[in-house]
N, C-alpha and C positions, 0 to 999 in steps of 0.2 A: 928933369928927365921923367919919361911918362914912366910907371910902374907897368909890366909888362902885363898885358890880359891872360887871365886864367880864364878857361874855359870851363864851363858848367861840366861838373861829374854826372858822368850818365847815372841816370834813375836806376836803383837796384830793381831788379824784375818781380815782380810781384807775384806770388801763389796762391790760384787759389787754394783754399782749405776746404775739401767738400765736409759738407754741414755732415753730422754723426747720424746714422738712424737714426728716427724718434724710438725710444724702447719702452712701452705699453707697462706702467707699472703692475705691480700684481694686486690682484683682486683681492676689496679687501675682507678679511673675514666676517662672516656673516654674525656676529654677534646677535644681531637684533634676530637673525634670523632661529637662533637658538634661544634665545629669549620668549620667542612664541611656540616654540615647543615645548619648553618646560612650564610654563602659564597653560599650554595645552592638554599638559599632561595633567598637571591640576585640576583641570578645569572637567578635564574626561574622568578624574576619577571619582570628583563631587557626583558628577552628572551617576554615574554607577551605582554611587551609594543613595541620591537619592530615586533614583527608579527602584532599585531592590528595597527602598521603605516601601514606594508604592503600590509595587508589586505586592507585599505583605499585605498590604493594607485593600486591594484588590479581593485576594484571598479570604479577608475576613469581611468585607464588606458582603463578599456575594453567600456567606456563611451565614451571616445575620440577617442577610435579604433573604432567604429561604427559610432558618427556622430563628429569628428574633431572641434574645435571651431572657430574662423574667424582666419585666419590665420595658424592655426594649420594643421596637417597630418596624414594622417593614421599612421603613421610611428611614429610621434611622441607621437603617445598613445599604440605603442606596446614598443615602450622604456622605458612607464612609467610603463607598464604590467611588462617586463624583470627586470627594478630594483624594481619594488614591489614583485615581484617572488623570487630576491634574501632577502629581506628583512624577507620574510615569513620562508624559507629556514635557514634563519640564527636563528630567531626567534622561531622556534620548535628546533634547533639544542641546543641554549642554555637553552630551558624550560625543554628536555628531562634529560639534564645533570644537570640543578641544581634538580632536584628532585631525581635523581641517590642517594644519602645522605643517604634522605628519604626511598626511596625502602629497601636499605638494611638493617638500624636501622630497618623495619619491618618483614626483613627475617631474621637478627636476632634475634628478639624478638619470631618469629614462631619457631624458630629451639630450644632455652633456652628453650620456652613449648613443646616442643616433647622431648629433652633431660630429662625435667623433671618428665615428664609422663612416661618413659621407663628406662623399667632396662637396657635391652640389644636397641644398637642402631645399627640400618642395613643404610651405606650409600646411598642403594639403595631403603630401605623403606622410609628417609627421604626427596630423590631426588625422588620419587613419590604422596608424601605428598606437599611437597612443590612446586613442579612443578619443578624444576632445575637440571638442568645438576648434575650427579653423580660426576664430577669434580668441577666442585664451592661450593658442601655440601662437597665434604670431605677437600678443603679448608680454609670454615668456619669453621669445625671443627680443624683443624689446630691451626687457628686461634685462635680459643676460650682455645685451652688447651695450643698454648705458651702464652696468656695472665692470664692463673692461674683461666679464670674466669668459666671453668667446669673441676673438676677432673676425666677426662679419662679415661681407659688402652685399648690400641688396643689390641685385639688379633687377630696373623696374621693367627691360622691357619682356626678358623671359621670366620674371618673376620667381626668381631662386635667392635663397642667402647661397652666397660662396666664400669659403676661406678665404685671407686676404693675400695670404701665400700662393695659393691656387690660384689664385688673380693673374700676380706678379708671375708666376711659373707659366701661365698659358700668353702673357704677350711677345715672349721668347720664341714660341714654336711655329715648324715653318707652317705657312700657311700659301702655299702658292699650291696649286693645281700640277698633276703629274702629269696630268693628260695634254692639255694647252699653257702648261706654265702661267696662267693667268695668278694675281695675287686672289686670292680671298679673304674677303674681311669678316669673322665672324666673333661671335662674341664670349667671351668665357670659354675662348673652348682649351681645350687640355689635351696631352699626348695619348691616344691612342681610340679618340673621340671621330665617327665618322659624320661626312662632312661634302654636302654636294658644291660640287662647281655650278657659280650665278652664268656661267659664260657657255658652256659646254655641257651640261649635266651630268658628270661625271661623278659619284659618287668615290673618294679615298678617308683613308686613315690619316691622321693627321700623327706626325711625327716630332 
């Protein structure tokens, strides 16, 4: 006797699982970045101590250049002029550079509040804001988006950074034309952004 045929059990259905946002760890603390502060601060305050030798030493040089003390020579209070000159010299040299640190953590700190204040960012708006070369803002910006610590998108053909949120928020809105219902495609653009019709030239507000 044949054993009766069981038939295949339908296949359980399968779900998919949509993958989890990626979530941008946090930035991590700038340690190294406080490291060259406090090496700067050092560094600025030798620089202090020795210009105010030099200075002194400025002082007495041009004292003995003019009236020599017994024994002394003109000559030997322009020597003392030349190494108090070098001493000064060296002394703005290392005050400029340990505060170097400084400046930047502060053009940092400017450019995080202009980034944060703007939807769209113009290199050249920020490097007129800030005072700096359009080549050291788009640097910092470099900077700040491989360290995770602002989320970006260049866009190259209008040439703006934009929030990436502001990205994903403007491919949502509508973009068709009120006038001719035509679609329009444009780029990065955002709720309340005007916006001409390619078809009819109708200038609207984009909703």
């Amino acid at each position: 006797m044949n054993a009766p045929h069981l038939r295949d059990a339908p296949s359980p259905s399968v779900t998919a699982i949509p993958r989890p946002h990626a979530v941008r760890a946090p930035a991590p603390r700038r340690y190294w970045d406080w490291l060259k502060m406090g090496l700067g601060a050092l560094l600025a305050l030798w620089g202090a101590n020795i210009g105010f030798v030099g200075a002194l030493g400025v002082m007495v040089g041009a004292v003995q250049s003019v009236s020599p003390d017994e024994g002394k020579t003109t000559a030997d209070g322009v020597g003392i002029l030349l190494i108090a000159a070098v001493f000064v010299a060296v002394g703005r040299f290392a005050w400029k550079k340990g505060l170097s640190p400084f400046r930047t953590a502060r053009r940092r700190e400017q450019l995080l509040g202009f980034i944060r204040a703007q939807t769209r960012i113009r290199v050249s708006d920020v490097a007129s804001q800030l005072r700096l070369p359009e080549e050291e803002v788009a640097a910092m910006l470099t900077t700040l988006i491989a360290r995770h610590e602002v989320d970006l998108v260049y866009l190259a053909d209008s040439r703006v950074y934009l929030h990436r949120e502001a990205l994903e928020r403007g491919k949502n809105v509508a973009r068709r034309c009120p006038s001719c219902d035509a679609p329009v495609s444009a780029e990065a653009v955002q709720p309340g952004d005007k916006v001409v019709c390619p078809y009819c030239a109708a200038p609207f507000l984009v909703t």
